[in-house]
MARKOL-953571 format. One line per 3 residues: number of its first residue (from 1); their letters; for each residue x, y, z of N, C-alpha, C. Coordinates in nm, 2 decimals. Each point is the difference from the previous one (the first is absolute). Layout:
BEGIN
NUM) a) X,Y,Z,X,Y,Z,X,Y,Z  ...
END
This chain:
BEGIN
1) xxx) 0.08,-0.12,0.00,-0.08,0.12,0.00,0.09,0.12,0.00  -0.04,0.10,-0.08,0.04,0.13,-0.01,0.00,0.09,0.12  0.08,0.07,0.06,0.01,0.08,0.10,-0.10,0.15,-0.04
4) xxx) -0.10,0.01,0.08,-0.09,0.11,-0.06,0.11,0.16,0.04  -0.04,0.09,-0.14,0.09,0.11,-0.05,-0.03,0.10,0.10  -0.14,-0.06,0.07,-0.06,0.14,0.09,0.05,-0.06,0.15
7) xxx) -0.01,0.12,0.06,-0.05,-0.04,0.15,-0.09,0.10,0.09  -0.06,0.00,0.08,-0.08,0.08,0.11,0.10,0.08,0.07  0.13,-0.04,0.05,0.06,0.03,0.13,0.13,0.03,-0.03
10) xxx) -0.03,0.09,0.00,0.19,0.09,-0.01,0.11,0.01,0.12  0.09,-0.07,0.04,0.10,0.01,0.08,0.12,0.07,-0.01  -0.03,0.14,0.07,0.12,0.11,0.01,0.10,-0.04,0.08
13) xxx) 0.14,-0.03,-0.08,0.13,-0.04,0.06,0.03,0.11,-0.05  0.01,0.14,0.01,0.11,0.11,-0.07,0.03,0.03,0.09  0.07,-0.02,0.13,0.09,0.06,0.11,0.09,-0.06,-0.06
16) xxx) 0.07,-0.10,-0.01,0.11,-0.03,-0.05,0.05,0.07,-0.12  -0.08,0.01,-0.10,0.00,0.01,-0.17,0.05,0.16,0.03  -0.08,0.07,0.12,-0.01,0.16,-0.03,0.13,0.04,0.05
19) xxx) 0.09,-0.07,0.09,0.12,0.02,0.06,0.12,-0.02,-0.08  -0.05,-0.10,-0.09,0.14,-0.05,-0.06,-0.01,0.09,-0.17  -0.15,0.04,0.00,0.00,0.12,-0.14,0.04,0.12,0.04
22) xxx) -0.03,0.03,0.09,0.07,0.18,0.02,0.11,0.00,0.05  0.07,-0.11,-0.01,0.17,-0.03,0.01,0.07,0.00,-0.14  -0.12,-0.02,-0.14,0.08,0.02,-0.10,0.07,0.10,-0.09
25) xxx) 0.09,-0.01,-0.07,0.07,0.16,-0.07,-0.11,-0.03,-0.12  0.02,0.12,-0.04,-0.08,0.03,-0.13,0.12,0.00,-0.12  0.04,-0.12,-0.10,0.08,0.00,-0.11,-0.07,0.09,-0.10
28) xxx) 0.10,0.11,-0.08,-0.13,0.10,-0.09,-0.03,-0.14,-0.14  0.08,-0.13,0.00,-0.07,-0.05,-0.15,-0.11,-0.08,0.07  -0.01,-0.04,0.15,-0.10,-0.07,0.04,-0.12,0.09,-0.02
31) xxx) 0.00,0.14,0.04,-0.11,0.14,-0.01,-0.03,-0.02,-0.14  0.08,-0.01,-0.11,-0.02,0.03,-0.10,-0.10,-0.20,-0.05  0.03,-0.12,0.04,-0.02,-0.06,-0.03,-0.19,-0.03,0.11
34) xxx) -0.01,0.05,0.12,-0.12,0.01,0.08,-0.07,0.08,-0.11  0.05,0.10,-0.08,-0.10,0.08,0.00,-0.02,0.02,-0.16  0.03,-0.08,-0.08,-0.05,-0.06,-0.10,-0.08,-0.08,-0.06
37) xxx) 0.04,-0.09,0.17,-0.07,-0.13,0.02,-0.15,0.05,0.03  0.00,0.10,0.11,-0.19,0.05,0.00,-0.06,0.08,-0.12  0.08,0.09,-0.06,-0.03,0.01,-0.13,-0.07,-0.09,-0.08
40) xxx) 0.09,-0.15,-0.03,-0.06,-0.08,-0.10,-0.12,-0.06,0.07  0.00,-0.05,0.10,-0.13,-0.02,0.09,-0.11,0.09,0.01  0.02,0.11,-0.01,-0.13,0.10,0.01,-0.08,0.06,-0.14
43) xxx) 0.14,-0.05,-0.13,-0.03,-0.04,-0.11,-0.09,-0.11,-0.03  0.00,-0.07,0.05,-0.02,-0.14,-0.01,-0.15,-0.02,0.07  0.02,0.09,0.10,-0.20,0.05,0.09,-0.06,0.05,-0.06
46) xxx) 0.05,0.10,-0.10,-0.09,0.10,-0.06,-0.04,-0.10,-0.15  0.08,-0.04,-0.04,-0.04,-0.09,-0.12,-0.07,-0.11,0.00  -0.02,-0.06,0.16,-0.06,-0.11,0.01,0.07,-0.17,-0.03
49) xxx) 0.13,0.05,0.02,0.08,-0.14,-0.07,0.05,-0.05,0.12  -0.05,-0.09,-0.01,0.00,-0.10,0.12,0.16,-0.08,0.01  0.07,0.01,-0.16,0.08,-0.12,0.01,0.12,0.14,0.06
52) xxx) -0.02,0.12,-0.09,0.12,0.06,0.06,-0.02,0.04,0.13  -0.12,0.06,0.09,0.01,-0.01,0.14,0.06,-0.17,0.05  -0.02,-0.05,-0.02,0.10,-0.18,0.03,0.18,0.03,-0.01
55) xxx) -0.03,0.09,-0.10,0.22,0.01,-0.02,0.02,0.08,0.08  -0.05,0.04,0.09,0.05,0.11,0.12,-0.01,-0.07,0.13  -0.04,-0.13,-0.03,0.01,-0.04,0.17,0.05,-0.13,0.00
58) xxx) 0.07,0.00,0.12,0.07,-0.13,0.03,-0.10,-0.15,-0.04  0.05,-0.11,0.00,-0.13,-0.14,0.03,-0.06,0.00,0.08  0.05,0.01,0.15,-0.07,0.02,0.10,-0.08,0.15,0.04
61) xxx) -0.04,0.04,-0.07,-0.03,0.14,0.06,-0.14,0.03,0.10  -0.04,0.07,0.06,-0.10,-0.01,0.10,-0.06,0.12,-0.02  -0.13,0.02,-0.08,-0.11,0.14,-0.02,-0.05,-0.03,0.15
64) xxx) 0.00,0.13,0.08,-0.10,-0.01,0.13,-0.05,0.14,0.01  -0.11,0.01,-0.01,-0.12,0.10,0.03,0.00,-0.01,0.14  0.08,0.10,0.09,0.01,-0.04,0.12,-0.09,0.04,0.12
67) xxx) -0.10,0.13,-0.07,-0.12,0.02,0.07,-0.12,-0.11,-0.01  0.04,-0.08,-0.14,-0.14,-0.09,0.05,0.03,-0.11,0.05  0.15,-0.01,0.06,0.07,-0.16,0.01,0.00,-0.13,-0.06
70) xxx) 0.00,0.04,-0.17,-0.01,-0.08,-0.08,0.18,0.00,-0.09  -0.01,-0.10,-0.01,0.15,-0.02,-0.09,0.01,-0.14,-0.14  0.05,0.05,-0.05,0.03,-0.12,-0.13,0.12,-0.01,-0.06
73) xxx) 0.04,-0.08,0.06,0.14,-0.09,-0.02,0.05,-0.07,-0.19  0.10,0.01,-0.01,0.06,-0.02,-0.07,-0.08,0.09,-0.17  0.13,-0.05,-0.14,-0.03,0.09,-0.05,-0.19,-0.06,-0.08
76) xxx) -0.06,-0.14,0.03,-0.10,-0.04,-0.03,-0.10,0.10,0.09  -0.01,0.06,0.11,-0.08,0.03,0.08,0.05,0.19,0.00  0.08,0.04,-0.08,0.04,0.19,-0.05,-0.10,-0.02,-0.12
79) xxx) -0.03,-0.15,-0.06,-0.03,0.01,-0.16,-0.16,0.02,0.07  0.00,-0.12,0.06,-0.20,0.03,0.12,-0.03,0.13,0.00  0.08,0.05,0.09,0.02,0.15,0.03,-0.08,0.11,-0.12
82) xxx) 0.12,-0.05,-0.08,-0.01,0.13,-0.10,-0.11,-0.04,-0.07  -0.05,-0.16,-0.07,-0.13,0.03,-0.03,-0.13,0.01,0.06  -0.01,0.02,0.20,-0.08,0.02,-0.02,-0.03,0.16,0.03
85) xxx) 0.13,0.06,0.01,-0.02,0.13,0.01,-0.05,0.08,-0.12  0.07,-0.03,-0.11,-0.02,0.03,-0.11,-0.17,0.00,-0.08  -0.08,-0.11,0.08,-0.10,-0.05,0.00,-0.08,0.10,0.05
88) xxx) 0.04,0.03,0.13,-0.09,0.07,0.08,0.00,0.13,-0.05  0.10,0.05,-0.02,0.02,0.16,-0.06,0.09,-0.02,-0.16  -0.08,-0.05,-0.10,0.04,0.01,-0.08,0.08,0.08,-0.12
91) xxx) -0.04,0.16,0.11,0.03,0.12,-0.07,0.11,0.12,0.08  0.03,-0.10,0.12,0.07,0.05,0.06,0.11,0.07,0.00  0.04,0.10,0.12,0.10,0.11,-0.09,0.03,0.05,0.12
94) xxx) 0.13,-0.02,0.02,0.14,0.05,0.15,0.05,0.14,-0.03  -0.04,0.13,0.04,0.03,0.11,0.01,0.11,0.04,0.12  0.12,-0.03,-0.07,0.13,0.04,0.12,0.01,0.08,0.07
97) xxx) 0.03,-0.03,0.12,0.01,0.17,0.06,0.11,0.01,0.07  0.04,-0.14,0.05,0.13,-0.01,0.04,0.07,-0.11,-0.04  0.13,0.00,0.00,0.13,-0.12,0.03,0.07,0.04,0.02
100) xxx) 0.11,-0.12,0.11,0.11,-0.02,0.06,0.04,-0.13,-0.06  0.13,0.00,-0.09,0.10,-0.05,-0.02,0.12,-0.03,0.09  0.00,-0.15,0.03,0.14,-0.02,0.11,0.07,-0.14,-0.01
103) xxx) 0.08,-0.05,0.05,0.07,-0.15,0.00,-0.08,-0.09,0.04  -0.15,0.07,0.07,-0.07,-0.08,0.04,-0.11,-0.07,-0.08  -0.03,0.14,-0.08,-0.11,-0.02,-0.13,-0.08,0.10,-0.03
106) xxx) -0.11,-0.03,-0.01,-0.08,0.18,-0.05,-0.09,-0.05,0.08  -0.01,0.19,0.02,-0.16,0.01,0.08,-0.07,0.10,-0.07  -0.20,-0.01,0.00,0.01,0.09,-0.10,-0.15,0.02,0.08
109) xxx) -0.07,0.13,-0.04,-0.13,0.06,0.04,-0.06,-0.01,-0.11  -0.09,-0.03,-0.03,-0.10,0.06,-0.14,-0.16,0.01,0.07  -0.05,0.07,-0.13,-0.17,-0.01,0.06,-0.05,-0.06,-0.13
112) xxx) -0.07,-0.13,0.07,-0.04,-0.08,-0.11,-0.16,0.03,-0.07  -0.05,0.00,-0.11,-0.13,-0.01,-0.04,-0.06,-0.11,-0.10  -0.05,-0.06,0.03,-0.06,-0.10,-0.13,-0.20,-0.04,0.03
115) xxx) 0.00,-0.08,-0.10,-0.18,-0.03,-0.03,0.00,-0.13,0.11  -0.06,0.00,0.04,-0.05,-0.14,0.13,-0.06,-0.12,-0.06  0.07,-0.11,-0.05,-0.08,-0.09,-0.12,0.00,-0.07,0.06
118) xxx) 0.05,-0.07,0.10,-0.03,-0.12,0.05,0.04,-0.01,0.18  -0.06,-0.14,0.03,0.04,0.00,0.19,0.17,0.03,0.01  -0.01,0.00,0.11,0.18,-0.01,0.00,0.03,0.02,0.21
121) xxx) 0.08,-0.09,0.02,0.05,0.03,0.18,-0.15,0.02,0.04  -0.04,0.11,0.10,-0.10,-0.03,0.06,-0.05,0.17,0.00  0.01,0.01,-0.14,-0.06,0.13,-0.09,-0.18,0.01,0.00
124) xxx) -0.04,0.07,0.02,-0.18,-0.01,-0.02,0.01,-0.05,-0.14  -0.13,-0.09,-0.01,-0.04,-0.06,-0.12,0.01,0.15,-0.14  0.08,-0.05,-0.11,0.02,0.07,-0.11,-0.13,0.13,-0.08
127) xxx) 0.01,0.06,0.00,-0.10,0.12,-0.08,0.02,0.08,-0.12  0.16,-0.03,-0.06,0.00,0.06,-0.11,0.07,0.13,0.05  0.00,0.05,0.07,0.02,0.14,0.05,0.17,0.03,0.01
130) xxx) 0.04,0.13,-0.05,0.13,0.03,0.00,0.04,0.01,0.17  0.06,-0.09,0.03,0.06,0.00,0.14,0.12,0.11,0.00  0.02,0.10,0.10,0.17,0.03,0.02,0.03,-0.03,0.15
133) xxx) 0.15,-0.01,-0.02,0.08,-0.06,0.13,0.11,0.01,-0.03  0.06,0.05,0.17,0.12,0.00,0.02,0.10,-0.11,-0.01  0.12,-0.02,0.00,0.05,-0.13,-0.04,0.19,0.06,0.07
136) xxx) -0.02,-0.09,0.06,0.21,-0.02,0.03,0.02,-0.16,0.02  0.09,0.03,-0.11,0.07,-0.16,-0.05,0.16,0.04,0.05  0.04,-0.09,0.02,0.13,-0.05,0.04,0.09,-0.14,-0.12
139) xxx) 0.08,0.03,-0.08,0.03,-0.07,-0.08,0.18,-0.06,0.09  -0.02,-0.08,0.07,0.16,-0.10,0.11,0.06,-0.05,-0.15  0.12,0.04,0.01,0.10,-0.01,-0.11,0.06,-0.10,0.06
142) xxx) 0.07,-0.09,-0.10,0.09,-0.16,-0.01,0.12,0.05,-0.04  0.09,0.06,0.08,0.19,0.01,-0.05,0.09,-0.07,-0.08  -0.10,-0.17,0.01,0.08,-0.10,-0.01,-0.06,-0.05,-0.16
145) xxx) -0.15,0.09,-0.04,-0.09,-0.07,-0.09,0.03,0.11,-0.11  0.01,0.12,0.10,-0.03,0.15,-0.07,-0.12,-0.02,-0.06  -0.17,-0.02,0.07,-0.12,-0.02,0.00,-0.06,0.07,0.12
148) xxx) -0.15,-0.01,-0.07,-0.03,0.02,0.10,-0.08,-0.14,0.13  -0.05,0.00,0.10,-0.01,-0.13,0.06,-0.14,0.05,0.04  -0.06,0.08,-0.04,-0.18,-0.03,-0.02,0.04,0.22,0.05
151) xxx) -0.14,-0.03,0.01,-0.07,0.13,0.04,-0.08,0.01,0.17  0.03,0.08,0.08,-0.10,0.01,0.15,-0.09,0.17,-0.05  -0.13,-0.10,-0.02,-0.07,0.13,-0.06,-0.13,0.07,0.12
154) xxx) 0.00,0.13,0.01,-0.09,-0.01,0.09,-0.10,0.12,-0.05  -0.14,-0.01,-0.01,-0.08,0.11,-0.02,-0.10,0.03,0.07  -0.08,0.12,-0.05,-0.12,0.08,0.07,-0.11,0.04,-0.06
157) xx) -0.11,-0.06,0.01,-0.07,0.02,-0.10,-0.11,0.11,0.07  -0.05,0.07,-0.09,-0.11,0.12,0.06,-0.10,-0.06,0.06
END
């Protein structure tokens, strides 16, 4: 049997992770290589390409929506992820407002808007209606992968 892509229950170990990342130097070709890498990934969001959001993350990588304590493991369960986000807000659209670039990885603000097509996490039943929301994602960078190792996404919805 297949190990399911999703899970309910998110387990925060980042005391260790956070101590041994704000210990790292910032190399400028690693800066230059983090930050091409979100580039081609936010390329890859906006176009809907599922295979190139996949070439930006490790095998193991872990999408976790960490306000609703949902997570999906590996790159079969980023692919879950993205279709059923893509699903849900099919017309979806990330309005930047901020990033931080570092050794650690990117962090970014946007305000998100899309059409409400379908269920999704534990969203009121769908209406069609242009949703907006706040959104801070966290993209944890792989030194060893030069990838990314999923997304800790968290939002706000009106």
């Amino acid at each position: 049997m297949q190990p399911n892509p999703r899970t309910a229950v998110v387990t925060p170990a980042l005391a260790d992770g956070a101590r041994e990342s704000i210990r790292r130097r910032m190399d400028p070709d690693e800066y230059h290589a983090i930050r091409q890498l979100w580039i081609a990934h936010s390329i890859g969001e906006e176009a809907h390409d599922i295979p190139g959001l996949m070439a930006t993350l490790t095998e193991d990588c872990v999408y976790t929506v960490a306000n609703k304590r949902v997570s999906w493991h590996s790159k079969a369960g980023a692919t879950q992820f993205y279709q059923q986000l893509l699903t849900t807000f099919p017309d979806i659209h990330f309005d930047l407002q901020n990033i931080v670039i570092g050794p650690q990885g990117v962090f970014e603000e946007a305000f998100a808007t899309g059409t409400y097509q379908s269920q999704w996490l534990d969203l009121p039943s769908p209406n069609g209606q242009q949703l907006e929301f706040a959104v801070t994602i966290l993209f944890p960078w792989d030194p060893k992968q030069y990838l990314f190792i999923g997304e800790r996404i968290y939002f706000h919805m009106k």
